[in-house]
N, C-alpha and C positions, 0 to 999 in steps of 0.2 A: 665398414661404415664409410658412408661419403661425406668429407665434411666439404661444406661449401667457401668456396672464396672470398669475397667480402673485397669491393672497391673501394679505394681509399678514400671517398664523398662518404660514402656508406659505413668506412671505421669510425669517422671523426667523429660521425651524426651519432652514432652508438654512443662513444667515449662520452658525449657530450649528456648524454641520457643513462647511461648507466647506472648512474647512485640511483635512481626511478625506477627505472623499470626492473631493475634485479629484484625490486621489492617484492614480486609477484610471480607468483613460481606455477601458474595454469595459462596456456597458450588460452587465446582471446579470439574468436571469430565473428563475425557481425554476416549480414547482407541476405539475399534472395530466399525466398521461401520455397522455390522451387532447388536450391545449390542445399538448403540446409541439410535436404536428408542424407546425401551422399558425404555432405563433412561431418554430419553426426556420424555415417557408419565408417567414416576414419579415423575418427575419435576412439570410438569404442574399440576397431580392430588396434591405435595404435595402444590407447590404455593395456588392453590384453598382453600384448605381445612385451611389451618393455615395465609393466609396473608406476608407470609416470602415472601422476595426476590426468584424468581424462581434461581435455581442452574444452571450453565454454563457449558453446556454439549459442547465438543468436539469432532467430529471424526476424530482421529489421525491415524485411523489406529491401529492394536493390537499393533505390537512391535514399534510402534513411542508413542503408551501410556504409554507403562512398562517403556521406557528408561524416559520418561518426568516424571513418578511418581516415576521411583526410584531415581531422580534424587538429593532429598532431601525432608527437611521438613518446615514448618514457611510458611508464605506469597505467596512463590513463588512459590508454587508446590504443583499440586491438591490434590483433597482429594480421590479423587476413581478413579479406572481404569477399563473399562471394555473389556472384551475377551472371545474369542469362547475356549480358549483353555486354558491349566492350565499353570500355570507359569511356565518360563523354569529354569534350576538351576540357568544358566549365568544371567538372569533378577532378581533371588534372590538375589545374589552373589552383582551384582550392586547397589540394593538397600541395603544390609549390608553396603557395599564401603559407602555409602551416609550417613550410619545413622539413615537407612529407617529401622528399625527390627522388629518394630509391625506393622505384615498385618494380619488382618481377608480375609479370604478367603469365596465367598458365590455364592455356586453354584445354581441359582435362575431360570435352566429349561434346555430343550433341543430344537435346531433346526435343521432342515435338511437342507442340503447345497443342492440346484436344481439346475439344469437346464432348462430353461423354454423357450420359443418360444411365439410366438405371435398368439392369436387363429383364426387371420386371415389365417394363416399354415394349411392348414385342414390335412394333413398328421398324422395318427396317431404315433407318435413316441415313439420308446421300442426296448431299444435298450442296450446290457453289458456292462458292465465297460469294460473289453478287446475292444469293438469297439469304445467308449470314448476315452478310452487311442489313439487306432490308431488315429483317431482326431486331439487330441491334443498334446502328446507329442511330444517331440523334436527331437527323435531316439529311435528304433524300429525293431525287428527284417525285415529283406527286403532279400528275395532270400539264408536264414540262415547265415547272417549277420548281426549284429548290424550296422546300419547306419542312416541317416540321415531321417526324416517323408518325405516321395513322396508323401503324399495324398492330392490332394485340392477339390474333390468332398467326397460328401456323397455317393454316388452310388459307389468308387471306393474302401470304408470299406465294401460296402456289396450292392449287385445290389438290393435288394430290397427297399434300401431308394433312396430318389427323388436324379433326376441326379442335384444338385445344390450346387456352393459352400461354401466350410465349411466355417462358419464367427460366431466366438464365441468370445464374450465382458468378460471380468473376472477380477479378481483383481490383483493390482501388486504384486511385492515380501516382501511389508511393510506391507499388510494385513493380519490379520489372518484369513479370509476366504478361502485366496491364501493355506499361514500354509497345512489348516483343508482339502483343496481339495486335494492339494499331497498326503498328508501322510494318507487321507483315501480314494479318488478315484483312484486316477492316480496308487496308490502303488497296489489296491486292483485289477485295471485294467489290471496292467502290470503283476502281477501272473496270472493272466486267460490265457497271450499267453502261444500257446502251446512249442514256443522255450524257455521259462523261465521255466515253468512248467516240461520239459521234459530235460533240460540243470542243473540241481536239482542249481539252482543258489539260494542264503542262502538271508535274509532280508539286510545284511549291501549291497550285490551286488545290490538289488534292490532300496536300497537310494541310492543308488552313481549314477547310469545309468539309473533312473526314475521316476526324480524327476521335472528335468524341462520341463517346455511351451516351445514349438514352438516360436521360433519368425521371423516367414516367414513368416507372415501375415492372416494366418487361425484362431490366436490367435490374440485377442485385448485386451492389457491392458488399460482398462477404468476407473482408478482413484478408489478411494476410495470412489465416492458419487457414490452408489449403484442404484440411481434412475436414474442417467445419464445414467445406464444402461436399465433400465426399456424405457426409454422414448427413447434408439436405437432399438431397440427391435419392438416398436410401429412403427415406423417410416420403417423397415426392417422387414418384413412378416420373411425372411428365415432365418435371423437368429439367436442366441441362446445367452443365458446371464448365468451366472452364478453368483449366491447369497443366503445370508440366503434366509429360506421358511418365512420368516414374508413380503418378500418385494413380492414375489409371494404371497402369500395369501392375501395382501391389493390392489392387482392388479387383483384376479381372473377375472373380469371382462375382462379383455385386455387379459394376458396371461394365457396358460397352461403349467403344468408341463409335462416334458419329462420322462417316466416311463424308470426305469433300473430293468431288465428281470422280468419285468411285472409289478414292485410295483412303484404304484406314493408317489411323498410326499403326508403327509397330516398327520394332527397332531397324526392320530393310529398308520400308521405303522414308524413314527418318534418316539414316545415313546416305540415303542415293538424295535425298532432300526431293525424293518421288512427289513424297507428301509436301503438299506446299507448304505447310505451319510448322516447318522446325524453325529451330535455333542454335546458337553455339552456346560453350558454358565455361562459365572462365571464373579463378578465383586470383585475387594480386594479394599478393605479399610484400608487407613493409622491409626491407633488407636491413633497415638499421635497428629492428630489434633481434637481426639472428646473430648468433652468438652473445645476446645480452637476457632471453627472455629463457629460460630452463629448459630445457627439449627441442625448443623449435626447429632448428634442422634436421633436427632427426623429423619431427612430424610432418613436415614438407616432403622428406625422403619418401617415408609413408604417403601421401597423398597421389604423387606421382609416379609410382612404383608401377611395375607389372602386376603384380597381385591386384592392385587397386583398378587401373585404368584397359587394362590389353581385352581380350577379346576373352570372355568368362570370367576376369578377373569380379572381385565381392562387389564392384559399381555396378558392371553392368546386370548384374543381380538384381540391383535396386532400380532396373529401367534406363540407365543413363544407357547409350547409341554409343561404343566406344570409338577410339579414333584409329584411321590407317595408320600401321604400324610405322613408318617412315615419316610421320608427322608426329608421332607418335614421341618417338624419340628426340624430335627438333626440340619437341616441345618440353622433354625430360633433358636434355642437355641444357637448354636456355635457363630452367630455373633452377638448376642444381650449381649451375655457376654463378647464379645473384644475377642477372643479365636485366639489368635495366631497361624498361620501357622508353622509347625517344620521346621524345617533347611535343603532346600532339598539340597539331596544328587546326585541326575542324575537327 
């Protein structure tokens, strides 16, 4: 057994909390609805193996996790949070505010964000980001204009797809899958038009003017339970969901992925980041509840273990893209020693 070290910032912060949080004897997880299912199936593999209390896994959503875990330390506030994305400053900043100053940071693989359709759909779909974007966003160049999305078929971004309309399920603006879709589809979409592209408009103009979803109704925000998406999807031949590739790939049977200019997800070209809509996945850990909250370094152990993360190991089962093995390890040595995140700065 590895026990972990523990810096001296990080005993005191414990000491100080200890009559609290010893109260509660089930490790505590909050954050991403796309990280939940891989820390549920750690849970359950660590419950199995050691007899502990299974850990209370929550999907809050990313930024409804960071604010709940930076929110302090002791009894009342979980021990891990997970996310598709890296923490932003303003969420370090809040956990300083709180007290919160020892976080391990542990980046545990890659997923790709899809689009998937139902393989009732027999339509082969492959299709740009610049035609996603016209889709989806909210405005748009129209007749060399910035104005408002006129589009409600499919046929009417490009006559070759089927004349039916657009109806795409996705996450709200609490999700980091929401996050992870803007700032790498929608952004990556909206440079492909040729009036961005040829208007030499700079990245800050492109976050300001193409960032949000439609909400005329071609867009559905469908909650944070990713599966209520999966199961509109089934029920709706035409049309399309957006979510991690783990909840596509424990559905291959039902749905297919939507290829963007040619490449489908699928766990190669999500690790070569072939496909252009992956991401990373990263969960942080509070250091001053280990050794104060019952199991917890052991169930960290678990998390980042070979069984868990290596190449077949029970995650990449569930879809997650595991990491090269050489990073693999940085990243198993960083958080088995407590290795604190630095102070970010942007």
């Amino acid at each position: 057994m590895i026990f972990v070290k523990l810096t001296a910032s990080a005993l005191a912060i414990a000491a100080v909390s200890a009559t609290a949080a010893a109260a509660r004897d089930q490790i505590r997880i909050v954050g991403s609805s796309t990280v939940f299912p891989y820390s549920r199936s750690v849970t359950e593999e660590f419950a199995n193996q050691t007899g502990a209390p299974a850990p209370i896994v929550e999907s809050t959503g990313t930024g409804g996790g960071m604010q709940i875990f930076c929110a302090g330390i002791g009894e009342a506030h979980p021990d891990v949070t997970g996310a598709p994305r890296a923490m932003k400053k303003s969420e370090y900043d809040l956990c300083v505010q709180n007290g919160v100053t020892g976080i391990s940071e542990a980046l545990i693989g890659n997923d790709g964000l899809s689009m998937s359709v139902s393989r009732a759909n027999t339509f082969g779909w492959d299709m740009t980001l610049g035609e996603m974007y016209l889709a989806l966003a909210a405005q748009m160049p129209v007749n060399g204009a910035w104005k408002d999305n006129p589009y409600k078929m499919w046929n009417e971004i490009n006559p070759n797809f089927p004349a039916i309309p657009i109806t795409v399920y996705g996450p709200p603006p609490t999700s980091g899958t929401r996050d992870a879709w803007v700032e790498i589809a929608m952004h990556k979409g909206c440079k492909q038009l040729g009036y961005v592209k040829q208007g030499g408009f700079d990245s800050k103009w492109v976050n300001e003017n193409c960032s949000r979803m439609r909400t005329d109704g071609p867009f559905i925000e469908a909650g944070e339970n990713d599966n209520l998406i999966v199961q509109q999807l089934v029920a709706n031949p035409n049309a399309m969901g957006i979510f991690g590739y783990s909840f596509l790939y424990e559905n291959q049977d039902r749905l297919k992925g939507v290829k963007f200019g040619g490449i489908e997800p699928n766990f190669d070209t999500i690790a070569s980041y072939e496909y252009e809509v992956a991401r990373p996945l990263f969960i942080y850990i509070k250091n001053a509840h280990r050794g104060v909250i019952p199991n917890l370094e052991e169930f960290i152990e678990e998390y980042v273990s070979d069984d868990a993360l290596k190449v077949g190991g029970y995650l990449a089962e569930r879809g997650m893209t595991p990491l090269p093995e050489a990073k693999l390890e940085e990243v198993q040595a960083s958080v088995l020693s407590a290795t604190n995140i630095a102070p970010l700065t942007n």
